[in-house]
C-alpha positions as CSV (number, residue, x, y, z in Angstrom):
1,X,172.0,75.3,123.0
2,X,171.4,71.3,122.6
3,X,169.9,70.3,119.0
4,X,166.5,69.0,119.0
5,X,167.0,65.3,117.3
6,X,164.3,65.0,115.1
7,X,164.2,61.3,113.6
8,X,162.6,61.7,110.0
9,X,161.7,57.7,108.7
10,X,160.5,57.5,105.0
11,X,158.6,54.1,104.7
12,X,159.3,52.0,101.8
13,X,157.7,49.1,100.2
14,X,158.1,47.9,96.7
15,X,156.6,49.4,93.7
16,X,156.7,52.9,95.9
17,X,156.2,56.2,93.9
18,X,160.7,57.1,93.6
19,X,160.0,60.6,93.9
20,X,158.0,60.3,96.9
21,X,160.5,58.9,98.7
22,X,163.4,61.3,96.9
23,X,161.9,65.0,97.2
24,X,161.6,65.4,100.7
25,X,164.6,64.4,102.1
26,X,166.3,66.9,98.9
27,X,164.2,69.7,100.8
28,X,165.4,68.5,104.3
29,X,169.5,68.5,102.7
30,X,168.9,72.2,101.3
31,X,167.3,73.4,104.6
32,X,170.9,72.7,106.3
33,X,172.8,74.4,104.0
34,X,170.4,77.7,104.7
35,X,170.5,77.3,108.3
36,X,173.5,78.9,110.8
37,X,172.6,76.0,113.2
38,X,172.3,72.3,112.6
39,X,168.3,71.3,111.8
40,X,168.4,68.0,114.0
41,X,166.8,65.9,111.0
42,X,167.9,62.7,110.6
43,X,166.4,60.8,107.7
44,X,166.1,56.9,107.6
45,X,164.4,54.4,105.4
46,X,162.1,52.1,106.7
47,X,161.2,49.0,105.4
48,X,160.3,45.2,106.6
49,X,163.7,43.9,105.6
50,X,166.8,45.3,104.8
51,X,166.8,43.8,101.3
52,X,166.9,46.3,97.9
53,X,163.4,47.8,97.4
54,X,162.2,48.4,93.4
55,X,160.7,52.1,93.2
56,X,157.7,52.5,90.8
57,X,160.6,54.1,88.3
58,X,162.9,50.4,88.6
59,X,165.6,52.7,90.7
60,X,166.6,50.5,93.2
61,X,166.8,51.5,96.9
62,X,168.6,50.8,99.7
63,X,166.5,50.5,103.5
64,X,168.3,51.9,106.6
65,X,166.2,50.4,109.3
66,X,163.7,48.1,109.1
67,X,160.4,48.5,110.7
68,X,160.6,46.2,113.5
69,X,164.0,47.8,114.5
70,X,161.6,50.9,114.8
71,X,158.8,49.6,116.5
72,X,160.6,51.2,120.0
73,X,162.0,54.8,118.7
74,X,160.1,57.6,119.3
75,X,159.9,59.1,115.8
76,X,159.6,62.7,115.2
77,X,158.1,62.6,111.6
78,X,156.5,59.6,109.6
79,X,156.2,60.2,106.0
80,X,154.0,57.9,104.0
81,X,154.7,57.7,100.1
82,X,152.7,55.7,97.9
83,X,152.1,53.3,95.2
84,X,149.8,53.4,92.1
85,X,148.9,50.6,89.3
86,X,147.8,51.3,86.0
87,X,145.1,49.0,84.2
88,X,144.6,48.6,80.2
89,X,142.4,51.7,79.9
90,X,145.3,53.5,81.6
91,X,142.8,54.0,84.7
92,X,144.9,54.7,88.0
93,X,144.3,53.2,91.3
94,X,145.9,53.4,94.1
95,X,147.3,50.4,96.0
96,X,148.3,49.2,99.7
97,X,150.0,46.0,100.8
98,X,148.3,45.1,104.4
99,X,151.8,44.4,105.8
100,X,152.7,48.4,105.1
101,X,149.0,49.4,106.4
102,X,150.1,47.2,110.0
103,X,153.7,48.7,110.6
104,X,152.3,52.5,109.5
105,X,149.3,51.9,112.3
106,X,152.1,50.4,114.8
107,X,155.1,53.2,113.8
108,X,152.5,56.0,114.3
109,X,151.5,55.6,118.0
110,X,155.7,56.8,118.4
111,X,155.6,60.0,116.0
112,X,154.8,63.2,116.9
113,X,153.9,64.2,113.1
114,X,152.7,61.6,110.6
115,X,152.6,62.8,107.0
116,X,151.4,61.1,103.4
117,X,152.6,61.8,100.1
118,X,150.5,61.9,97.2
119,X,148.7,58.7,97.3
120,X,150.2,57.3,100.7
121,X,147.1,58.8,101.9
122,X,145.4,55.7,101.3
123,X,148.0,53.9,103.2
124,X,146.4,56.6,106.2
125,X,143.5,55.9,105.6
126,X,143.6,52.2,105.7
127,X,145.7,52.4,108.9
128,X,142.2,54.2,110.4
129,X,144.6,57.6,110.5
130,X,142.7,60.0,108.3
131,X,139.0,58.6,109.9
132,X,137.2,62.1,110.9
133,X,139.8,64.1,109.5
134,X,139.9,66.3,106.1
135,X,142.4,65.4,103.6
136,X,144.0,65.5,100.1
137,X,145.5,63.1,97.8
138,X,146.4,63.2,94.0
139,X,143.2,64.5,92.3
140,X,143.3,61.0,90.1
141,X,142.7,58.6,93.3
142,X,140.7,61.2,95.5
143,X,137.5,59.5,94.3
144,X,139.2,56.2,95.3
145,X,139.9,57.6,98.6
146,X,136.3,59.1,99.0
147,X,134.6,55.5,98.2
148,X,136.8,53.7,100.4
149,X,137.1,55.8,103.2
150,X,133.8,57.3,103.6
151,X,134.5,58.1,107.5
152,X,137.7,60.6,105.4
153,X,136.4,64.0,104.3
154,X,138.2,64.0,100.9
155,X,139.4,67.2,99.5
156,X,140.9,67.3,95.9
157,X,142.0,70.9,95.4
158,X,144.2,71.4,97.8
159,X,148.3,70.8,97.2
160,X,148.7,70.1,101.3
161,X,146.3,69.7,104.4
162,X,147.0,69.6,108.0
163,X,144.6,68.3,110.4
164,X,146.4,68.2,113.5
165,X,149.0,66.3,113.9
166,X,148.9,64.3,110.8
167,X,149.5,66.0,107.4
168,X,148.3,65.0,103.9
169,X,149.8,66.2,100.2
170,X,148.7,65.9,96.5
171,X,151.0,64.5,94.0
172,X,154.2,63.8,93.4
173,X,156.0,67.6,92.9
174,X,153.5,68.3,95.6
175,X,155.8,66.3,98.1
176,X,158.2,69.3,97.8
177,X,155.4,71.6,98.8
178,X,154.7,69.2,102.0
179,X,158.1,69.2,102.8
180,X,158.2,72.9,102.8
181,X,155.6,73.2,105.0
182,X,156.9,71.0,107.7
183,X,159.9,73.0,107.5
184,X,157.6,76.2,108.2
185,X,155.9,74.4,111.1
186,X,159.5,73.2,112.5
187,X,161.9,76.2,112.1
188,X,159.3,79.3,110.6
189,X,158.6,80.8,107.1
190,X,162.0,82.1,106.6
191,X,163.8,79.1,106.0
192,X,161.1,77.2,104.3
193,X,161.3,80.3,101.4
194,X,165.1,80.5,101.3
195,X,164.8,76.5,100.7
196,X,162.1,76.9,98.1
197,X,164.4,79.3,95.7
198,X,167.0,77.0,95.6
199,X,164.3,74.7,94.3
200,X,163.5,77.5,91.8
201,X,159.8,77.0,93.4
202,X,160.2,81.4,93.7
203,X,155.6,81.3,94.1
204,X,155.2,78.7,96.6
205,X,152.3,79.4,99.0
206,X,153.0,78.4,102.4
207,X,149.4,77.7,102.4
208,X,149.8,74.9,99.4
209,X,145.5,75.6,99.0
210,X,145.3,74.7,95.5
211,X,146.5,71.7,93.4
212,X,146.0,74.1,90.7
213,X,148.2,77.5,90.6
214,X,150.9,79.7,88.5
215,X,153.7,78.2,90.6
216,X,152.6,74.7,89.3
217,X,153.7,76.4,85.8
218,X,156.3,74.3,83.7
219,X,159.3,76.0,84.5
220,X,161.1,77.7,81.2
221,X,163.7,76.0,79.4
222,X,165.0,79.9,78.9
223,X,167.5,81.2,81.6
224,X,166.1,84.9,81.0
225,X,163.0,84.4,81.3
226,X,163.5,82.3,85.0
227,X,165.0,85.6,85.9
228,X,162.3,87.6,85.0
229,X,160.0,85.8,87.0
230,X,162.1,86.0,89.9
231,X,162.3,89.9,89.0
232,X,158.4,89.8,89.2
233,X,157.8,87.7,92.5
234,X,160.7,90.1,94.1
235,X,158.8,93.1,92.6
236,X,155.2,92.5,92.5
237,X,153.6,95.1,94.0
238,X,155.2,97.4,91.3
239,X,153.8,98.5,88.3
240,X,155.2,96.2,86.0
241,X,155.0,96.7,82.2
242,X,156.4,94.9,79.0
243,X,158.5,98.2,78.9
244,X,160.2,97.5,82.3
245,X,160.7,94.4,81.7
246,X,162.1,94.2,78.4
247,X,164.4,96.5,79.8
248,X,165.2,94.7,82.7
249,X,165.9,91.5,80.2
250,X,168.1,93.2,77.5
251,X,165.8,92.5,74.7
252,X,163.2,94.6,72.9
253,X,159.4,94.5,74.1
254,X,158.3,92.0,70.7
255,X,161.5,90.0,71.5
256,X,160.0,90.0,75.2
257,X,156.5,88.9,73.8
258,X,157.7,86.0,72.0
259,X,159.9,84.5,74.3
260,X,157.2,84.5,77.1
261,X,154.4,83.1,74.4
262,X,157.3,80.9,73.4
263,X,158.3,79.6,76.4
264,X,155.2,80.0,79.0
265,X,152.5,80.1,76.5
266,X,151.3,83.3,77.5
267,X,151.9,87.0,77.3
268,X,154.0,89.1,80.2
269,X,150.4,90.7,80.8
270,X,149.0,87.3,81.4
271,X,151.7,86.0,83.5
272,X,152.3,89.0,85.4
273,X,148.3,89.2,86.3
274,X,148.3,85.1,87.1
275,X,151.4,86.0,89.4
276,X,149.9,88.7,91.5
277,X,146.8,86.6,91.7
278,X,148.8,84.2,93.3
279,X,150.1,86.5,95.9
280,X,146.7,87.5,96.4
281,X,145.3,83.8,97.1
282,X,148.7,83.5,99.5
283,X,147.5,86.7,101.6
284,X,143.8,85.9,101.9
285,X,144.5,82.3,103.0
286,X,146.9,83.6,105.4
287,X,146.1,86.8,106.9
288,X,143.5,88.8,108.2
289,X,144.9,91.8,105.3
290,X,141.7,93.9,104.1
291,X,141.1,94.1,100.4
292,X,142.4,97.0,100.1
293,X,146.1,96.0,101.5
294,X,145.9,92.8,99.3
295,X,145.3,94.7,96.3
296,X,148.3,96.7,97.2
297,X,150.4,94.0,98.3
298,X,149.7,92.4,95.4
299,X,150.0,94.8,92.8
300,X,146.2,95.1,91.9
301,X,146.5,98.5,93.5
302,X,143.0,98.7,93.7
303,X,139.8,96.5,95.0
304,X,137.7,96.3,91.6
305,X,141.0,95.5,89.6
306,X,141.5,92.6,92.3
307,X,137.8,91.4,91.9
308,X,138.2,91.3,88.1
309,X,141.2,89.6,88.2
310,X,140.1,86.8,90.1
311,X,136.6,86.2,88.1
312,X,138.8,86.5,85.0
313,X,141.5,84.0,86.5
314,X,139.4,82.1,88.9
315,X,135.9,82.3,88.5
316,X,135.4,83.6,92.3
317,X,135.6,86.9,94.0
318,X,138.6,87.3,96.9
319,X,135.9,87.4,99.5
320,X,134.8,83.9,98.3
321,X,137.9,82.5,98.3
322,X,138.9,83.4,101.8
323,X,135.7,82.6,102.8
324,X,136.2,79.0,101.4
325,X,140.3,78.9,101.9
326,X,141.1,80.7,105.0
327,X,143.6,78.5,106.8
328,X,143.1,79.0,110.6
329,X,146.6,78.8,112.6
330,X,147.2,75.9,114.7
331,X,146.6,75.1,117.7
């Protein structure tokens, strides 16, 4: 069966965020190595000339292509990064040179899929791609984005939106997220998760509804204690108890207590309860489950332990928070 070729250009520009331009083509490299079948990306970097572009980090970065050389290939995916500069009063605000805003309007009439990271979605907007559509940015510009773009309905929380063809992420880590889920959209779930342990990202929500969430968690500095929270995700809708896991760890249950207060800053309770919420949020964003299967799914076991759990954690009851996060499948 012929590959699909799926040309994957990364615009650059001086002063763009590095990581930006970095994490998705990392998540597009792993997705190979998990696949029995070659993926068909192939990544370039875009920019107006061919000369070294100066990240927002000072890592210097090579173009592949420059725009104009472009202008005639049908592109599968565009991906928009960002920049950012910082005043006196460390206030942030998101920037866009015109020149980028021109050859992101032009590239996009040849892509199938356009997508920003973090605050590239100003870069959207200014190209007139985001007018009448909903979209995200990093939470610190969204207010930016909101005055500037009034025609753009501007939504903070979430980590990713898509509105059709054209897709929109939060900030920075986010990118990984983004790149996740056009993975999902291209080859199914499957993959996507397979690429998002190797990332050590075990919580991911397909979804991606909240800028806020467990998986967004610093990661612990303690190898034991990432195992145990890959035991948890793999066993959530057990009953899970200090006990087990202190077991399951080879220490005893104070030892257990400390490293996770240590380490995460919160108690196994805590962490197992903010886990299973997690899964929770994932299945009412994502499926038509009843309460009662969530809670199961999840580990709650029951409705009112699911309820509590999420006014304790998020100040909303499940029903609210499909009501408001559902994600309707694509067209």
């Amino acid at each position: 069966m012929r590959t699909i070729e799926r040309l994957m250009v990364i615009v650059l520009f001086e002063g763009v965020d590095l990581l930006d331009v970095t994490g998705p083509p990392e998540v597009f490299a792993l997705l190979q190595r998990e696949m029995d079948s070659p993926t068909g990306y192939q990544v370039v970097l875009a920019a107006e000339s061919l000369d070294p572009i100066i990240t927002s980090a000072g890592v210097r970065v090579l173009p592949d292509i420059t725009f104009e050389e472009l202008a005639a290939r049908a592109i599968d995916t565009l991906i928009v990064p960002g920049a950012v500069e910082v005043d006196a009063d460390r206030r942030v605000r998101a920037v866009s040179d015109p020149m980028v805003v021109h050859w992101v309007r032009a590239l996009s009439a040849n892509a199938r899929r356009i997508a920003s990271v973090c605050v590239g979605a100003h870069i959207l907007a200014d190209a007139g791609l985001l007018d009448g559509r909903r979209a995200t940015t990093h939470w610190s510009t969204a207010a930016q984005l909101a005055a500037d773009h009034p025609a753009v309905e501007v939504d903070a929380d979430p980590i990713y939106i898509r509105s059709g063809e054209v897709w929109t992420g939060a900030g920075l880590t986010a990118c990984l997220d983004l790149a996740l889920a056009l993975v999902a959209d291209d080859f199914g779930d499957a993959p996507a998760l397979r690429v998002a342990r190797q990332l050590v990202m075990y919580l991911k929500r397909p979804s991606g509804q909240s800028q806020f969430s467990v998986s967004l968690e610093p990661l612990s500095t303690t190898r034991r204690i990432e195992e145990l929270r890959l035991y948890i995700a793999q066993h959530i809708a057990e009953p899970l108890t200090v006990t087990d896991l202190a077991a399951q760890a080879h220490v005893s249950e104070r030892q257990l207590s400390r490293v996770f207060k240590t380490d995460l800053g919160m108690t196994p309770a805590a962490y197992i309860e903010s886990a299973r919420v997690e899964v929770a949020r994932n299945h009412l964003e994502t499926t038509d489950h009843t309460l009662e299967r969530i809670a199961a799914l999840s580990g709650f076991n029951t409705t009112d332990t699911l309820t509590r759990a999420f006014r304790r954690k998020l100040d909303i009851t499940p029903t609210e928070y499909r009501n408001r996060f559902r994600i309707e499948p694509a067209i």
